[in-house]
DOMAR-901056 format. One record per residue (C-alpha): x, y, z; chain; residue number from 1; residue in three letters. Coordinates in steps of 0.1 Angstrom, whole numbers, plus 5000, padded with zeros to 4 digits. Layout:
<palums>
- x:y:z:kette:nr:rest
- X:Y:Z:A:NUM:ALA
...
</palums>
This chain:
<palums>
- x:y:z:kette:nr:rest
- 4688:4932:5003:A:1:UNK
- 4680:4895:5017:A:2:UNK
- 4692:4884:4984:A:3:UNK
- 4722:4901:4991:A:4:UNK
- 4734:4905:5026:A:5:UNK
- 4771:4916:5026:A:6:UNK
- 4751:4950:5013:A:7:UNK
- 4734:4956:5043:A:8:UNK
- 4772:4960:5057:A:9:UNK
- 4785:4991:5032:A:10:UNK
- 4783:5023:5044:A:11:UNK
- 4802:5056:5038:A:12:UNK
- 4833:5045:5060:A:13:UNK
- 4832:5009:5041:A:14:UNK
- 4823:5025:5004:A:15:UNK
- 4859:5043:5011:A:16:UNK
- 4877:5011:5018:A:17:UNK
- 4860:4994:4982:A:18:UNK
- 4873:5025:4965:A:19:UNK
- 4910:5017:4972:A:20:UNK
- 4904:4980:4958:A:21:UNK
- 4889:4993:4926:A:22:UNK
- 4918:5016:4925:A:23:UNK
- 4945:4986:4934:A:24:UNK
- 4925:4964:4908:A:25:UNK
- 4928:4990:4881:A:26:UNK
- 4966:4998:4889:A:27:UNK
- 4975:4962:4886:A:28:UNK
- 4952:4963:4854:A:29:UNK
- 4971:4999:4837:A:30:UNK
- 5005:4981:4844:A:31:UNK
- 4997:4948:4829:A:32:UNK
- 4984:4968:4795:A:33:UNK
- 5018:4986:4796:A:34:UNK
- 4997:5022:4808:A:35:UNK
- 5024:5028:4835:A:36:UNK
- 5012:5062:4843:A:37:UNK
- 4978:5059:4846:A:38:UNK
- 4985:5026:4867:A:39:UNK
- 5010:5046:4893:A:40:UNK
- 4979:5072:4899:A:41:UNK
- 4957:5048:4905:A:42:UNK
- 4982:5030:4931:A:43:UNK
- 4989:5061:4945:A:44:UNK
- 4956:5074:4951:A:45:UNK
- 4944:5042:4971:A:46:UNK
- 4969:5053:4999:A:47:UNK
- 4945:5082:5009:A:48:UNK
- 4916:5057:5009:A:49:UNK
- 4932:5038:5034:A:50:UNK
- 4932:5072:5062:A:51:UNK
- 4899:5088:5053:A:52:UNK
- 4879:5051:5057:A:53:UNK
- 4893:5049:5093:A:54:UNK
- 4883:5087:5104:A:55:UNK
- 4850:5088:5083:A:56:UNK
- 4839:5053:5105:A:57:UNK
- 4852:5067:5139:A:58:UNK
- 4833:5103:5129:A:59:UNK
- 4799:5083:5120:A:60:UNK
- 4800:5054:5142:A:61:UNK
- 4806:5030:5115:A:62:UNK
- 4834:5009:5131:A:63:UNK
- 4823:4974:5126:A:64:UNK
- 4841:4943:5122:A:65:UNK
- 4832:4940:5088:A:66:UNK
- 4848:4973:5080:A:67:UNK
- 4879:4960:5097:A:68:UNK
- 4882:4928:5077:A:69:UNK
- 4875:4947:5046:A:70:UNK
- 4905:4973:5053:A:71:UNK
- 4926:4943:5056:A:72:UNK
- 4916:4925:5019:A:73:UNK
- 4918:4963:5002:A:74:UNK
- 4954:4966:5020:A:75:UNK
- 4961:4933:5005:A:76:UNK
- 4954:4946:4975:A:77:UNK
- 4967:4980:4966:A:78:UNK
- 4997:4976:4994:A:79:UNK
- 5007:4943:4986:A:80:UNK
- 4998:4933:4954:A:81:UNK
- 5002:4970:4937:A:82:UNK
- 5038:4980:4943:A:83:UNK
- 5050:4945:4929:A:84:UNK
- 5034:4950:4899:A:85:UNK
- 5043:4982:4892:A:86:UNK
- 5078:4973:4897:A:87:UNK
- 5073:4943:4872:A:88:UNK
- 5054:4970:4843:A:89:UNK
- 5088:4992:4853:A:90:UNK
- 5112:4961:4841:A:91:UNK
- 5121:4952:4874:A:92:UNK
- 5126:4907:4871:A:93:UNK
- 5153:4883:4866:A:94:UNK
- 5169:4873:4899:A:95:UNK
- 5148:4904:4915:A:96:UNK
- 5116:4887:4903:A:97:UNK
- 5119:4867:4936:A:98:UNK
- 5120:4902:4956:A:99:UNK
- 5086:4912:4940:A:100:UNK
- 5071:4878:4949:A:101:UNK
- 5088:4880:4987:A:102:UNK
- 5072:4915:4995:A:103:UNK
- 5033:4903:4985:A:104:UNK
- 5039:4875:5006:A:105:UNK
- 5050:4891:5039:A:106:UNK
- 5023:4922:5032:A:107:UNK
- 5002:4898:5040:A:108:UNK
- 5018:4877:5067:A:109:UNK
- 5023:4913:5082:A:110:UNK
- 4981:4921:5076:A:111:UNK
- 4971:4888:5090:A:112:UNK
- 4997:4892:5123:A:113:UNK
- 4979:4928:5126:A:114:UNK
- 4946:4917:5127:A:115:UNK
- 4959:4892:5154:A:116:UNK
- 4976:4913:5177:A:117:UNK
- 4968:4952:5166:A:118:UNK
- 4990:4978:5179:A:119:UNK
- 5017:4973:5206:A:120:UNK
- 5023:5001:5232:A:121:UNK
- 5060:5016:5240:A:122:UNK
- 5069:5044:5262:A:123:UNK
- 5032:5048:5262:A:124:UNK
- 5029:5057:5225:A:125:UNK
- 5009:5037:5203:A:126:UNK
- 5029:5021:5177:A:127:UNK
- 5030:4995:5147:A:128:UNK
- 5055:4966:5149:A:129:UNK
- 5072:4961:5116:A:130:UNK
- 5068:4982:5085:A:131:UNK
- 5026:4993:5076:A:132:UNK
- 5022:4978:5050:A:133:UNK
- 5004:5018:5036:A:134:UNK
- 5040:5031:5046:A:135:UNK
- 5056:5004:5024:A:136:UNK
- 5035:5011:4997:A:137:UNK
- 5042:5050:5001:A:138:UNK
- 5075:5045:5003:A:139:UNK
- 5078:5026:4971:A:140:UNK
- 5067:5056:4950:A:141:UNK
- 5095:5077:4964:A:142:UNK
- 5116:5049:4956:A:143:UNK
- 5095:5046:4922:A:144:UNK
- 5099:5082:4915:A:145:UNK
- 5139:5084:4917:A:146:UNK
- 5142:5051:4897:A:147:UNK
- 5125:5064:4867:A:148:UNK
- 5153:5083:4852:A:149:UNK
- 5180:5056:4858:A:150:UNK
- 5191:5029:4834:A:151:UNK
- 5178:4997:4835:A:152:UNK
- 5202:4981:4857:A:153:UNK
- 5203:5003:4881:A:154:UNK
- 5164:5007:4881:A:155:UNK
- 5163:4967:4889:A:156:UNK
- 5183:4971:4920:A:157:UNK
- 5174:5003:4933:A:158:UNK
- 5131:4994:4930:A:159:UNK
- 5141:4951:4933:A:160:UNK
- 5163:4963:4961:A:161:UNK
- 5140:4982:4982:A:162:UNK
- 5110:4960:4974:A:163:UNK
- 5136:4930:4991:A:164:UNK
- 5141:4954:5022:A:165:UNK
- 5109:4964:5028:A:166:UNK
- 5097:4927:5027:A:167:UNK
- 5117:4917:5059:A:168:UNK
- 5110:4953:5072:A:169:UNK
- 5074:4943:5071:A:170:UNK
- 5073:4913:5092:A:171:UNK
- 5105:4927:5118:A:172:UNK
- 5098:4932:5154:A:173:UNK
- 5108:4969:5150:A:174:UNK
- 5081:4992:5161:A:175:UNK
- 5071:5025:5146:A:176:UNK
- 5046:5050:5161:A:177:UNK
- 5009:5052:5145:A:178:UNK
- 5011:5089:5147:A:179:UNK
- 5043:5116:5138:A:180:UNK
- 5066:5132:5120:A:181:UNK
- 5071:5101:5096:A:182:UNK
- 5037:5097:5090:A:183:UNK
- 5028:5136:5077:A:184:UNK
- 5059:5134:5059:A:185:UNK
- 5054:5109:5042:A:186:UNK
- 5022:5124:5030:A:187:UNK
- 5037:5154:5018:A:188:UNK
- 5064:5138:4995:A:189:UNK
- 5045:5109:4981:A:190:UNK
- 5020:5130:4957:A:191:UNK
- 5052:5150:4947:A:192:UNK
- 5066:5112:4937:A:193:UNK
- 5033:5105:4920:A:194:UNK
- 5034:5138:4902:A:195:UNK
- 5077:5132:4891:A:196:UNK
- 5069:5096:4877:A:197:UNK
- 5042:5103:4858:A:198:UNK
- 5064:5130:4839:A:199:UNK
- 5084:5101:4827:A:200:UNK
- 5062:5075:4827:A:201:UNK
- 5031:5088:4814:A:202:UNK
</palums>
């Protein structure tokens, strides 16, 4: 291990967190090599990842700063970097290229403000301010799901137009609470999504 320190830092919590970049890495992999299916799975199951890391560390005590920075690069990844390329392996460019290039960039203006400033409290509710970037992500394979079926077109502004809004949603002052209805929702209907495109685009 002295020859390699950052491994005396991994434990279970931290092991979950590298799982969701191996899954972001291979997504943005599948889609360049045109395996559109297989590359909206992987994306989709690194959303998951990004819940069970946080309760595994608070169950075991492994809450560490290290584990905090590393949530923060794998959300980077497979929230921000992901969900672009998806869109691009779906045909979504031209004009809405710059829509693709504008949601990366404020994912991770919205990650580094996080890491700044954490939650905010309202009415005594915890709450994010601006868009998560894990909901953005989620939300694009709703938004994924019901573009598969339409015509080219309409698939470049529906995804192109969604990824556009949910790149100033991201770094809004609007604040959204950590835990609710919205949240459990949202895990109920994205593996339905996953499930509907890869019908079509397995």
């Amino acid at each position: 291990m002295k020859n390699f320190p950052v491994l005396e830092q991994l434990n279970a919590a931290s092991l979950v967190t590298s799982l969701s970049v191996v899954l972001g890495t291979l997504a943005c992999h599948l889609a360049l090599t045109g395996q559109l299916g297989a590359a909206v799975l992987c994306g989709a199951l690194a959303l998951p990842c990004d819940v069970f890391d946080g309760q595994l560390a608070r169950r075991l005590k492994q809450v560490s700063a290290f584990g905090g920075f590393l949530d923060s690069l794998a959300d980077a990844v497979s929230f921000c970097l992901v969900p672009p390329m998806l869109a691009h392996a779906m045909g979504v460019g031209g004009a809405w290229t710059a829509a693709l290039v504008a949601y990366s960039l404020t994912g991770v203006w919205r990650l580094a403000r996080f890491m700044e400033t954490g939650t905010v409290v309202v009415d005594g509710r915890e709450c994010f301010q601006g868009l998560p970037t894990a909901h953005g992500a989620a939300l694009f394979y709703l938004v994924a799901a019901g573009a598969a079926g339409l015509p080219a077109g309409a698939r470049n502004v529906l995804v192109g137009g969604y990824l556009a809004a949910a790149a100033l949603a991201m770094i809004h002052g609007f604040t959204i609470p950590k835990q609710g209805w919205h949240t459990r929702l949202l895990w109920v209907l994205v593996p339905v999504a996953t499930v509907a495109s890869l019908v079509r685009w397995w």
